[in-house]
C-alpha positions in Angstrom: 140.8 11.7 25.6 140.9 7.7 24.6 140.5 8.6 20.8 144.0 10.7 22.0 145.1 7.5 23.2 143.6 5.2 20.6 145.6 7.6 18.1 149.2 7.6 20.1 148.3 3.6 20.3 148.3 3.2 16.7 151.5 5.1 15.9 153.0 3.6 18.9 152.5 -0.1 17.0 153.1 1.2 13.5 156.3 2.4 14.3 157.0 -1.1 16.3 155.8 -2.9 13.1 158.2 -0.8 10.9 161.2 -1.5 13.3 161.0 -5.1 13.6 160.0 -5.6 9.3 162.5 -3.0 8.3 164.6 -4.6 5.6 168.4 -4.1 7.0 170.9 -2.4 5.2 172.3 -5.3 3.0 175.3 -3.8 1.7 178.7 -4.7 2.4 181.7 -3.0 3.7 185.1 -2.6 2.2 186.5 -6.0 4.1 183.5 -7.9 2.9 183.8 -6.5 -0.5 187.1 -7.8 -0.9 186.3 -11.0 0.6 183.9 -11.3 -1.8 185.6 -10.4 -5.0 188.8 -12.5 -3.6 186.4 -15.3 -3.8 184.8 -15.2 -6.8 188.6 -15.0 -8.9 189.1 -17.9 -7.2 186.6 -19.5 -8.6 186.9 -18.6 -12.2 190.6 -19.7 -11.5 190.0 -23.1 -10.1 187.3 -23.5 -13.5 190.3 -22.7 -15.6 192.9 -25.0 -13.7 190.3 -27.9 -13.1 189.9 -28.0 -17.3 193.4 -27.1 -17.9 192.9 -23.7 -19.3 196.4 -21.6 -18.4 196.1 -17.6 -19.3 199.6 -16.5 -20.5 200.5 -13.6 -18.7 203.9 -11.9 -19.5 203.6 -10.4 -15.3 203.4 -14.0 -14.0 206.6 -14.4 -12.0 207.2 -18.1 -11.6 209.0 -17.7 -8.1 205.4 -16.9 -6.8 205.7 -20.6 -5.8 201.9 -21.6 -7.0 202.4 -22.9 -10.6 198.2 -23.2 -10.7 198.0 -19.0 -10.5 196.0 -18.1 -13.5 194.3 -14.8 -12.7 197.9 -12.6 -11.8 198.7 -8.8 -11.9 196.9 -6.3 -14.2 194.5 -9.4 -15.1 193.4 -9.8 -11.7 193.0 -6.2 -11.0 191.1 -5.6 -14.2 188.6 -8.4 -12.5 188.6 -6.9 -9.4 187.8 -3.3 -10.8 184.9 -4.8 -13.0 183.4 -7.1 -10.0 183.6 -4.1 -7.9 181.4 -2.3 -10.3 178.7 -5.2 -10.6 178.5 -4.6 -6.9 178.0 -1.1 -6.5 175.4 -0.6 -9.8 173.6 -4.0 -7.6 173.5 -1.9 -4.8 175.5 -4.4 -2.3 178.1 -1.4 -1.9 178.4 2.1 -2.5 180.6 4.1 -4.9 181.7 5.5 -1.9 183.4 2.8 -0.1 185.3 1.9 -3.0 186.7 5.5 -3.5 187.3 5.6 -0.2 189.6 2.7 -0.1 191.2 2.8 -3.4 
């Protein structure tokens, strides 16, 4: 009967061990992917704008009423698309949350 006990003990405190070192799911959702993205354009815009560096873009409307925009339109979504995929083949999002959303 104890080696019954001994045994139910053990798998008690493997499974208590497994619960409290269980990496958590690390991935992001579809606010925090945008988020994300959002803030890494901004970024590579404030590079170009702090050295200077202006993209012409035919869709740049200049009533946006931010002269610094750089990354505008089809540009920007072309980043977006590609920083999405960096994301999913890294495994911080799914494929799924993306087509879900889009």
């Amino acid at each position: 009967m104890s080696k019954k006990f001994d045994d139910l003990y053990k798998e008690w405190i493997e499974k208590q061990v497994e619960i409290i070192y269980e990496p958590k799911d690390q991935r992001l959702n579809w606010d925090e992917l945008q988020e994300t993205v959002c803030q890494i354009i901004e970024t590579f815009e404030d590079f170009l704008n702090n050295r200077g560096i202006t993209i012409d873009n035919p869709e740049k409307n200049d009533s946006t009423g931010n002269p610094k925009l750089n990354i505008y339109g089809t540009d920007y979504g072309e980043l977006q698309s590609n920083l999405e995929l960096i994301f999913v083949d890294r495994g911080l999002v799914t494929q799924e949350i993306i087509d879900k959303f889009k």
